[in-house]
C-alpha positions as CSV (number, residue, x, y, z in Angstrom):
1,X,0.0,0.0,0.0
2,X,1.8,3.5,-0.8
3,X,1.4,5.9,1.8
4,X,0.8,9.5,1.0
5,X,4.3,10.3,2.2
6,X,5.4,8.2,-1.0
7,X,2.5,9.4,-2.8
8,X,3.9,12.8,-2.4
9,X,7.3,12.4,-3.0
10,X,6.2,11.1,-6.8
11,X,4.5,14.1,-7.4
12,X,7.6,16.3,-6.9
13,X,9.4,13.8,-8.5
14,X,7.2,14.5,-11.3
15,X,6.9,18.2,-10.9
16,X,10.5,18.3,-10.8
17,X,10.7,16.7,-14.1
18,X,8.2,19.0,-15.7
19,X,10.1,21.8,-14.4
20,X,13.3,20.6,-16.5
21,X,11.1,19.6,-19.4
22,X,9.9,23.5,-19.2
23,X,13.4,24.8,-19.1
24,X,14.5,23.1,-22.4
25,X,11.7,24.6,-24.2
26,X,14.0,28.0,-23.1
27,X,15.9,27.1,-26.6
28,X,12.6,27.6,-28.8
29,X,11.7,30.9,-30.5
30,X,8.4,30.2,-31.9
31,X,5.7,30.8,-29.4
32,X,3.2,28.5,-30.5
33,X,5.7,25.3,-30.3
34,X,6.7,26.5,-26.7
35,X,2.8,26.5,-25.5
36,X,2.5,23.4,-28.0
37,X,5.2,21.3,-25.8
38,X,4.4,22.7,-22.5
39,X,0.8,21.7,-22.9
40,X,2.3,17.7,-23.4
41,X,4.5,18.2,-20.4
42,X,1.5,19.6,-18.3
43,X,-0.8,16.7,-19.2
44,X,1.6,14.0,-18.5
45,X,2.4,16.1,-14.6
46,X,-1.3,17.7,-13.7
47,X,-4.5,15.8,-13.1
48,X,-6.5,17.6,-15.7
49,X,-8.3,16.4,-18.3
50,X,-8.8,19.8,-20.6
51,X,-5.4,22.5,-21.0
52,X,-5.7,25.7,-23.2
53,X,-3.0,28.8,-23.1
54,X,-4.4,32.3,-23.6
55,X,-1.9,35.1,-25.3
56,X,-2.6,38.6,-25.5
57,X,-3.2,39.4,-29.3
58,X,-0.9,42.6,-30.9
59,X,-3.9,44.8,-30.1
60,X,-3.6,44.4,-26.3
61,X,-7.7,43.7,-26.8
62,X,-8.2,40.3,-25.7
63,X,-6.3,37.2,-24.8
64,X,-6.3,34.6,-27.9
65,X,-6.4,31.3,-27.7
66,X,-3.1,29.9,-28.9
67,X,-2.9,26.4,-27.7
68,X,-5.3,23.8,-26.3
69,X,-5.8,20.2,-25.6
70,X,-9.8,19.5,-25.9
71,X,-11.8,16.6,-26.8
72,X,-14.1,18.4,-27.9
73,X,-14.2,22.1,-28.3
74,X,-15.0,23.8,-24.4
75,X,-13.5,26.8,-24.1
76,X,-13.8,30.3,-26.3
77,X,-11.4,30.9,-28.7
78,X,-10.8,34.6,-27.2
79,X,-11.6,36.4,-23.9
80,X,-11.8,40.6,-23.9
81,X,-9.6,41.9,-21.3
82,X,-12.7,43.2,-19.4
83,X,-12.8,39.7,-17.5
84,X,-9.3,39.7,-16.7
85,X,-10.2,41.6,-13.1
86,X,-11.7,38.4,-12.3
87,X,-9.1,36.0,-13.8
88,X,-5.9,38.5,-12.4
89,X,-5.1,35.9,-9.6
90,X,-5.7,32.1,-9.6
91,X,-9.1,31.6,-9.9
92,X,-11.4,27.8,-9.1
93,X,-14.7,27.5,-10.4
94,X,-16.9,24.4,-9.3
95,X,-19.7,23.3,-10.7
96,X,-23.1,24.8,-8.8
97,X,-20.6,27.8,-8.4
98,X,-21.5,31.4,-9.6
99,X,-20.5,31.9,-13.3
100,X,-18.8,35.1,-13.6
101,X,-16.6,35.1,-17.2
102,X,-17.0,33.3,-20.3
103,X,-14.9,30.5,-19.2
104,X,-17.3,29.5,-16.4
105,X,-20.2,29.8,-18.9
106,X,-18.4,27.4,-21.0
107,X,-17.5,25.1,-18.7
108,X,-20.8,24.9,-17.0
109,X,-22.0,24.1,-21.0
110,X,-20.0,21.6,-21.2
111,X,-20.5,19.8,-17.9
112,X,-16.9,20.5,-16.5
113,X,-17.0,19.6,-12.5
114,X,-13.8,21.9,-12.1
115,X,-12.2,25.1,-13.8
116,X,-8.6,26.7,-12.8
117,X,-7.0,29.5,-14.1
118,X,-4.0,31.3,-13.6
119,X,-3.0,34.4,-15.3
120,X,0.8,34.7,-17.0
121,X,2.0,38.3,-16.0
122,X,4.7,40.2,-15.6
123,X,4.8,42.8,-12.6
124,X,3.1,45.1,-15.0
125,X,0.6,43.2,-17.2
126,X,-1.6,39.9,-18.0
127,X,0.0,38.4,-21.1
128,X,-1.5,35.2,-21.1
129,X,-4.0,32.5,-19.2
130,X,-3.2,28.8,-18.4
131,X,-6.6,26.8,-18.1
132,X,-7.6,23.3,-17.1
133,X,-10.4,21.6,-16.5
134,X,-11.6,18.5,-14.8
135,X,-14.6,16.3,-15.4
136,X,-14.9,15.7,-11.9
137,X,-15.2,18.0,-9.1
138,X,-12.1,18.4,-7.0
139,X,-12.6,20.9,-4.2
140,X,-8.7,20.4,-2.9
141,X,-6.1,22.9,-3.7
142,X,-2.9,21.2,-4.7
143,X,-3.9,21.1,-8.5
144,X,-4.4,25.1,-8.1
145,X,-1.0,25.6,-6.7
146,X,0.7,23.5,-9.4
147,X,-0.6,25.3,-12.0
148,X,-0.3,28.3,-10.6
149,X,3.9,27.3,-10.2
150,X,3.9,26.2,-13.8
151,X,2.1,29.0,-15.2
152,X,4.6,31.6,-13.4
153,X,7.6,28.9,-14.9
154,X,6.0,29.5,-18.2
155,X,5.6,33.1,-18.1
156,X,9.3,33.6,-17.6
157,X,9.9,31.1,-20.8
158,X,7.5,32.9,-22.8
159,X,8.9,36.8,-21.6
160,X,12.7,35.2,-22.4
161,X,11.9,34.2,-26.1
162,X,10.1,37.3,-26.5
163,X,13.3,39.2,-25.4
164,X,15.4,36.9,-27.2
165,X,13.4,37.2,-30.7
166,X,13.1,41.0,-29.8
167,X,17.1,41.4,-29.8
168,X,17.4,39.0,-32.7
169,X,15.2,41.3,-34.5
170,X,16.5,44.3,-33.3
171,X,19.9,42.8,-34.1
172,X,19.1,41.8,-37.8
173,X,17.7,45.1,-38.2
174,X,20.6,47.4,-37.3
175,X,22.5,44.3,-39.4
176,X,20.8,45.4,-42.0
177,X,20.8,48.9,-41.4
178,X,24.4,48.8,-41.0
179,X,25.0,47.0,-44.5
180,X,22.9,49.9,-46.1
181,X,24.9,52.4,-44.5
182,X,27.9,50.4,-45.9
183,X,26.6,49.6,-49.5
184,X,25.7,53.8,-49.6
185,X,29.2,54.9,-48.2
186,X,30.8,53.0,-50.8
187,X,28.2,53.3,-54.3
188,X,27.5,57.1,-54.1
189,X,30.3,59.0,-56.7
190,X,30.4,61.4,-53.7
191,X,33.6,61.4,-51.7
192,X,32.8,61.2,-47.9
193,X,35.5,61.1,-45.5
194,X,34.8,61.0,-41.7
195,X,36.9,62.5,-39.1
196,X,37.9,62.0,-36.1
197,X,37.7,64.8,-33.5
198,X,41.3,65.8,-33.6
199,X,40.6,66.4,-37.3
200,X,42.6,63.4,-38.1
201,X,40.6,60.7,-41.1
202,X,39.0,57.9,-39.4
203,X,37.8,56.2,-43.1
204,X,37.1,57.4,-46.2
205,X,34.8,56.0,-49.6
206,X,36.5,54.7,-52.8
207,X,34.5,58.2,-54.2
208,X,37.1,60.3,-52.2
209,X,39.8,57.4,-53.5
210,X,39.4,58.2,-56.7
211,X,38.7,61.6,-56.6
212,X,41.8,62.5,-54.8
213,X,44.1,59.8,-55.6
214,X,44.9,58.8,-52.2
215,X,44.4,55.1,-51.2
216,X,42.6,55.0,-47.8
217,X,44.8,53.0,-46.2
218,X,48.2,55.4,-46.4
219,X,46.2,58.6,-45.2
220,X,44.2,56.6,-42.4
221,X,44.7,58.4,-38.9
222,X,46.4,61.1,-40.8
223,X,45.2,64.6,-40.7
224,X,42.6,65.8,-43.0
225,X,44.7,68.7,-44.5
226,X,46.8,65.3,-45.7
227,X,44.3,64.9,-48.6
228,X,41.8,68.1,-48.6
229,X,44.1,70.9,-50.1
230,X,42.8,74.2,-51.3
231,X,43.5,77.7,-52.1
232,X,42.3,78.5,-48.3
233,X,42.9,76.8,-45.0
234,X,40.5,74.8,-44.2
235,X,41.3,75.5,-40.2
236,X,38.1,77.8,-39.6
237,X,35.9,75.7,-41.3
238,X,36.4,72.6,-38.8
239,X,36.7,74.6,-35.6
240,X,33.3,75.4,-36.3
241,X,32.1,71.9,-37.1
242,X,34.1,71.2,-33.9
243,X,31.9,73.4,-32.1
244,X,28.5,72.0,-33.8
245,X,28.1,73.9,-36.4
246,X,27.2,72.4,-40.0
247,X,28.6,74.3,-42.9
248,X,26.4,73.4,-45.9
249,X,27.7,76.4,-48.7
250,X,31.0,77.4,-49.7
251,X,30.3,77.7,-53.0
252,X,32.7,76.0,-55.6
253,X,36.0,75.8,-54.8
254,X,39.3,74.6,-56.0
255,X,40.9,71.6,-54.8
256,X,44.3,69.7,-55.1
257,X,44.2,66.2,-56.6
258,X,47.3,64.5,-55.8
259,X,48.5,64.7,-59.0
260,X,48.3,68.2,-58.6
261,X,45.8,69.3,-60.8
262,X,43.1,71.5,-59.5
263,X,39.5,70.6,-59.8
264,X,36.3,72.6,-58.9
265,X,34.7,70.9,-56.0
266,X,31.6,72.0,-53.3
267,X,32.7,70.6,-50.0
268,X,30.2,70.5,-47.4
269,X,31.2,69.9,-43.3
270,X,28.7,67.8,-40.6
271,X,29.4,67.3,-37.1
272,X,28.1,64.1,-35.2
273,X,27.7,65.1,-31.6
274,X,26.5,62.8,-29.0
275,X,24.9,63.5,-25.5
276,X,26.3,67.1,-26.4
277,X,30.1,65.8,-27.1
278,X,31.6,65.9,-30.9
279,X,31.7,62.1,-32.2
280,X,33.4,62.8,-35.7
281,X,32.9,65.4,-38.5
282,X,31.9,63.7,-41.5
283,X,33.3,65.9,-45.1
284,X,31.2,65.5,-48.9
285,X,33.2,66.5,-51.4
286,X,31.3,66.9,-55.0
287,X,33.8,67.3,-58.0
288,X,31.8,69.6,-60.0
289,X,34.0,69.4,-62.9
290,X,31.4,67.5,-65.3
291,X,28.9,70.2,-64.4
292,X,31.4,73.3,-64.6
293,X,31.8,71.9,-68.5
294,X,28.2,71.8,-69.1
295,X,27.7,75.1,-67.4
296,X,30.6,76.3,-70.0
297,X,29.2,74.8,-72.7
298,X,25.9,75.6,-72.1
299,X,26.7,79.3,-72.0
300,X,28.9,79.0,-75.3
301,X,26.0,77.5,-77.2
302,X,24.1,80.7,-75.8
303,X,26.8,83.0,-76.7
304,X,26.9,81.4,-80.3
305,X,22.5,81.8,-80.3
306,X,23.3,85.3,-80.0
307,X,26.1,85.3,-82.3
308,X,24.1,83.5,-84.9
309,X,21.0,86.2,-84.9
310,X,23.4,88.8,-85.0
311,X,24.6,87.4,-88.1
312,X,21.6,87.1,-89.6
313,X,20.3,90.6,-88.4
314,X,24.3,91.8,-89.9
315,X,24.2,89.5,-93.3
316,X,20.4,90.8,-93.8
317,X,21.2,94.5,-93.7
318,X,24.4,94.3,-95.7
319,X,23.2,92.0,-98.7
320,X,21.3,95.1,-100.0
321,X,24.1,97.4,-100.1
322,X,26.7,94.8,-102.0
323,X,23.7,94.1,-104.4
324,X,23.8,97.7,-104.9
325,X,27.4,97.9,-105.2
326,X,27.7,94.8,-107.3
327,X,25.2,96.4,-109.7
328,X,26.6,99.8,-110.1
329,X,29.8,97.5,-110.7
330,X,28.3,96.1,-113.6
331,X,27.1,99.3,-115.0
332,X,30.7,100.8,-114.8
333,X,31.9,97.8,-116.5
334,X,30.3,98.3,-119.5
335,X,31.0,101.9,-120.2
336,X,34.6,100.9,-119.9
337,X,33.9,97.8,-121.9
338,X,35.9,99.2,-124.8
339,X,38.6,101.2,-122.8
340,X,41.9,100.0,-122.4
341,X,42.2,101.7,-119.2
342,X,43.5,100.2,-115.9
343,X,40.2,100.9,-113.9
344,X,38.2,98.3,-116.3
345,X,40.7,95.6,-114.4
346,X,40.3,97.2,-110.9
347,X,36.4,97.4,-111.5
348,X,36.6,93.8,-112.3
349,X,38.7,93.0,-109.3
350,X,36.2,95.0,-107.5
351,X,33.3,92.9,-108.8
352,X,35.2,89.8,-107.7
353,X,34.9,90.5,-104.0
354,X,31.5,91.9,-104.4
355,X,30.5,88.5,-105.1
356,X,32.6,86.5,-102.7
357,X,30.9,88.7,-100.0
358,X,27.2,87.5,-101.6
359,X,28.5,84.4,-101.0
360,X,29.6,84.8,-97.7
361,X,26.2,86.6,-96.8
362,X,24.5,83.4,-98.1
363,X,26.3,81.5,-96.5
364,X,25.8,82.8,-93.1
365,X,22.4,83.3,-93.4
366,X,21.9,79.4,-94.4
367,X,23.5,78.7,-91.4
368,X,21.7,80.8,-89.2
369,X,18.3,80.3,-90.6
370,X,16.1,77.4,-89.6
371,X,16.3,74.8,-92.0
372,X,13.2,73.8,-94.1
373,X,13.3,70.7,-95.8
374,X,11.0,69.0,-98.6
375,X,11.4,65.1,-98.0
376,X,10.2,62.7,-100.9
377,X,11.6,59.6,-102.9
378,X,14.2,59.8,-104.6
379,X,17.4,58.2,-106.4
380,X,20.9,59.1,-104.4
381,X,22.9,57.8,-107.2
382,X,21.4,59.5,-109.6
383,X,21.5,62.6,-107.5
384,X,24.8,62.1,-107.1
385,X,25.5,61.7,-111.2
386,X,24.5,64.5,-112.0
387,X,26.1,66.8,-109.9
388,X,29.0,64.6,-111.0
389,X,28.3,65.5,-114.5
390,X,28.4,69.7,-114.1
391,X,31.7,69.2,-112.0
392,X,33.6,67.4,-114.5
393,X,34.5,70.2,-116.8
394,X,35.8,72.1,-114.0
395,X,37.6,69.1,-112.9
396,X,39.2,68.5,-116.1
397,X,41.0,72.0,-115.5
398,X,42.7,70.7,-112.8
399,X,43.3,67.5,-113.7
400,X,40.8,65.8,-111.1
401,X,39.4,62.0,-112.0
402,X,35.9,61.5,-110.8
403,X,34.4,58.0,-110.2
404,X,31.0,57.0,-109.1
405,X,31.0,53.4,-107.7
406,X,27.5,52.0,-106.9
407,X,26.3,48.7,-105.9
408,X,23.4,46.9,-107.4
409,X,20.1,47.1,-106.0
410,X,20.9,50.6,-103.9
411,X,17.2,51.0,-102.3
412,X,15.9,54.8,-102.8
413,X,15.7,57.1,-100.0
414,X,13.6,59.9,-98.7
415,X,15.2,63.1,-98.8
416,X,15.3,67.2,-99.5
417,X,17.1,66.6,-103.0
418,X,17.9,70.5,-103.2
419,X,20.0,70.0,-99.6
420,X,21.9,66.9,-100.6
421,X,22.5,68.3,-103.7
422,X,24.3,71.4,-101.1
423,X,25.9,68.3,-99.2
424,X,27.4,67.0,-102.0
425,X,28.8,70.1,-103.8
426,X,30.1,71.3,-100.7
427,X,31.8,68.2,-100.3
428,X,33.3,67.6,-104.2
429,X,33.9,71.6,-104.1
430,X,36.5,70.9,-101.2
431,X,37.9,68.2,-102.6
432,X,38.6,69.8,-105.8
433,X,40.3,72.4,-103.9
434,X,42.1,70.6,-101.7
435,X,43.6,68.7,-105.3
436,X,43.5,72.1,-107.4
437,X,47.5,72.4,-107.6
438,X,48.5,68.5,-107.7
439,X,45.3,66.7,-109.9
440,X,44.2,63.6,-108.5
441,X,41.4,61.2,-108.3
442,X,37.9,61.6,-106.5
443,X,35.9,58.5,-105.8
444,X,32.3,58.2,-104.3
445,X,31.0,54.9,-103.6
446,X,27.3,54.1,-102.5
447,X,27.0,50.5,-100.8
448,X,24.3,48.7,-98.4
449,X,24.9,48.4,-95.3
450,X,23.3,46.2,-92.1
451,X,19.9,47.5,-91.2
452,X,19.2,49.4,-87.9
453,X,16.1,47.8,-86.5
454,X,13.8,46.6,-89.7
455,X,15.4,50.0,-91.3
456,X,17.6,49.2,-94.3
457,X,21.1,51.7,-94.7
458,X,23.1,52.8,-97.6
459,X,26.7,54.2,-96.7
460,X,28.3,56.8,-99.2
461,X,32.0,58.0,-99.2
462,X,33.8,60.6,-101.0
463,X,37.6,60.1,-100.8
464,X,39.9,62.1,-102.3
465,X,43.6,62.2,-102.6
466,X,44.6,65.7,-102.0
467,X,47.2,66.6,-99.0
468,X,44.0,65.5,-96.1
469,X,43.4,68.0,-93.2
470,X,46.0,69.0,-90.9
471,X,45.1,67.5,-86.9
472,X,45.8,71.2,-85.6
473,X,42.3,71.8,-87.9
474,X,40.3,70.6,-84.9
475,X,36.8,69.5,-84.9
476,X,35.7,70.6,-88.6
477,X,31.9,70.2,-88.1
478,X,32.0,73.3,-85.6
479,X,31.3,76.6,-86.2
480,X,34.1,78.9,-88.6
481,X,36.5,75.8,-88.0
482,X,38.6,76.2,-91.2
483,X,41.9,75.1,-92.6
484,X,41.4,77.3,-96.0
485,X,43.0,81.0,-96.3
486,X,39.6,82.2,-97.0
487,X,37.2,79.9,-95.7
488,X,34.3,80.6,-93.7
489,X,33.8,77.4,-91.3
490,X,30.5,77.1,-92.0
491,X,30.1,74.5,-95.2
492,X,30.4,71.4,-93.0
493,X,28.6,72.3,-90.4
494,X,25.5,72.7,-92.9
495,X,26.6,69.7,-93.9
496,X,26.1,68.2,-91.0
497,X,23.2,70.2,-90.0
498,X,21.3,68.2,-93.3
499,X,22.8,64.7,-93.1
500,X,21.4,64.9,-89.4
501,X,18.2,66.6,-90.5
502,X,17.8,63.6,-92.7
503,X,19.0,60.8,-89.7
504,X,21.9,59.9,-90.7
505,X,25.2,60.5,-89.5
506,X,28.7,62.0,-90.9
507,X,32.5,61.4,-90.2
508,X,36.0,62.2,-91.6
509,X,39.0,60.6,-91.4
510,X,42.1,62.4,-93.0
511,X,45.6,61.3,-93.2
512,X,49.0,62.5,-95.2
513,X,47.7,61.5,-99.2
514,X,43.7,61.3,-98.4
515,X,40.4,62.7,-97.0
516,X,37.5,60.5,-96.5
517,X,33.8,61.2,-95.4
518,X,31.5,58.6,-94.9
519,X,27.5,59.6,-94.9
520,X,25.4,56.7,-93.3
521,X,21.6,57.8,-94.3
522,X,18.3,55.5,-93.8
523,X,16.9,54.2,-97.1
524,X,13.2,53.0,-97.9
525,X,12.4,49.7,-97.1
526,X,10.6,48.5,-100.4
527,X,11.3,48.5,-104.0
């Protein structure tokens, strides 16, 4: 017969191995699989025959039910925190007792002989219920004061995974947060070096790498004046940082690469202070150069808008007066017609430069006029044949050989036939210059080439073999670029100005013996 001092001791015994079970579940971080296991380990230790857990939802609203073991479904699957006054302590329910929550009333439905609850709180808050319930009435207390121990052991395994998930979390986010910080400090083209508070660098970007030339590793621990370089010291500038003051605009200002070329830069200083005390100064550099040329550039293609109305407001008010001239010229001329007098060959002379200023007037107002263009169908090889054909005579002079090689099956093209005529003379006009003294040979060739997209291509060069253009010319499609003694700079760049009009493209090559330019124009798809 076992005596209820024995009887006793194997309930420890078995309370104590609950309480180890519990305190494995310590490991776990999912909630749900700690109130999961601890339910097994309660219904193998407490004489029960029902077990739910209660958690409080995110809402702090009510207490969910988050794990249970039931026959059949007794209790609520949620109780509002309203009836937590009467569950804040251990509470017994017995069957012919008062009901007072929703857990009574269920129990009572059910035909439960005994209820127990005991909250799980902290010294602040309920965040959870433990429930049982028994079939039979037990009017005894030990089962109350067992689950009461386990529910206090379970609170303190449920707060410890909560902290522990909390700092994982917290941990993976400043993880996270941190490889940000890194990924920005070292991607952004802005060089950022941080300081330490005796002005020396603590770490630097590969932006600030680059941009001075300094490898972070030789200048680390260094002073700042090491690498940052300007026309000023930058001495004032970090005593105030030092003092917490941000200095956001100095304007653009020249720096020292360590190559030693200057570079326009806007530097910008940050202190980071803590509880009141300077941490570091963290330094942006910007190098500005890129924008300083498109600033420059910007204001040169205004200055040449300008330029170019004045022109056309000059060239328009002066085209009267050398028509004038030119005429009168021409009257002169022929009342000397049959003199033998000197002035008939300054007159003539005269008449000569009247017209190379028309030209010139034309030209410029071509230039600086907006060009209209007529597109339609037509034949670039017979475009190009007979201009061809009206050059030869000239070229014959001069002893200039002109070729036109075309491939079969050269689709047409749609084009302003009155500016590619302009393209082309302008182009065979400097090539017969540029041969005038020595002869040569001109060829033009007109091949297919790959498509762009489903848009078929035909390429034409014009190569002569004349002296080619000097490098010193510089970029010959530009504006009053020249390398003729009389020249105005502007034939190419109408050039250009159609050939792109028409999207296509133009290049030169030129070497010692041989200028070629290559026109790359769209053609019709279709016979």
């Amino acid at each position: 017969m076992i005596t209820s001092d024995e009887l006793l001791d194997r309930e420890q015994v078995s309370i104590m191995q609950g309480s180890l079970q519990l305190l494995k579940l310590v490991e776990l971080n999912d909630t749900r699989q700690i109130c999961d296991e601890s339910l097994e380990i309660f219904q193998k230790i407490l004489d029960a025959n029902i077990f739910c857990i209660y958690l409080a939802d995110d809402n702090q609203i009510s207490l969910s039910k988050m794990s249970s073991y039931e026959p059949t479904s007794v209790f609520p699957e949620s109780i509002p925190y309203t009836e937590l006054l009467e569950l804040f302590h251990t509470s017994k329910w017995f069957k012919g007792k008062r009901v007072t929550t929703e857990i009574h009333r269920a129990a009572r439905i059910a035909g439960l002989g005994t209820v127990i609850s005991t909250p799980l709180k902290d010294e602040e808050s309920v965040i959870g219920l433990l429930v049982v319930g028994c079939f039979e009435g037990k009017q005894d207390n030990q089962l109350a004061a067992q689950l009461e121990y386990f529910g206090n052991f379970l609170t303190n395994i449920l707060q410890n995974s909560r902290l522990t998930n909390n700092l994982r979390s917290s941990g993976e986010k400043q993880a996270r947060q941190i490889e940000v910080s890194n990924t920005l400090f070292e991607s952004i083209d802005i060089a950022v070096i941080i300081l330490n508070p005796d002005f020396s660098i603590a770490d630097m970007n590969g932006a600030s790498e680059e941009i001075f030339g300094y490898n972070k590793r030789e200048v680390c621990d260094k002073p700042i004046d090491t690498i940052l370089i300007g026309k000023k010291p930058f001495e004032p500038t970090l005593r105030a940082a030092f003092n917490g003051i941000a200095i956001r605009d100095m304007g653009v200002i020249s720096l020292l690469r360590r190559n030693g070329q200057l570079f326009p830069a806007e530097v910008q200083f940050f202190p980071v202070q803590k509880d009141g005390d300077l941490v570091s100064i963290i330094v942006t550099v910007v190098d500005v150069s890129e924008s300083e040329q498109i600033r420059a550039r910007t204001q040169q293609m205004e200055n040449r808008a300008f330029i170019g109305n004045l022109v056309q407001f000059f060239a328009h008010e002066i085209r009267n007066p050398i028509n004038n001239i030119s005429t009168g010229l021409q009257l002169f001329a022929l009342k000397l017609a049959n003199s033998d007098s000197s002035t008939l060959d300054l007159v003539k002379r005269i008449q000569v430069d009247s017209q190379r200023l028309t030209d010139l007037m034309e030209t410029l107002l071509a230039y600086s006029r907006p060009m209209e263009t007529r597109f339609k169908e037509l034949n670039i090889c017979f475009l190009i044949e007979r201009i061809l054909d009206r050059w030869r005579p000239r070229m014959d002079l001069v002893h200039v050989t002109a070729l036109l090689q075309a491939e079969e099956n050269i689709p047409k093209i749609n084009g302003d036939a009155s500016a590619l005529e302009q393209v082309f003379t302008n182009l065979i006009s400097n090539a017969v210059e540029a041969m005038n003294k020595t002869g040569g040979a001109l060829v033009i060739k007109v091949e297919n080439a790959e498509k762009i997209g489903d848009l078929p291509q035909i390429i034409i060069t014009v190569s002569d073999t004349g002296p080619g253009i000097p490098a010193e010319a510089g970029d010959i499609f530009e504006p009053f670029v020249s390398n003729k003694a009389q020249g105005t700079g502007l034939g190419l760049v109408i050039t250009k100005q159609i050939i792109t009009a028409h999207q296509g493209s133009i290049k030169w090559d030129s070497f010692p013996g041989g200028t070629i330019f290559t026109i790359q124009l769209p053609a019709i798809d279709g016979e």
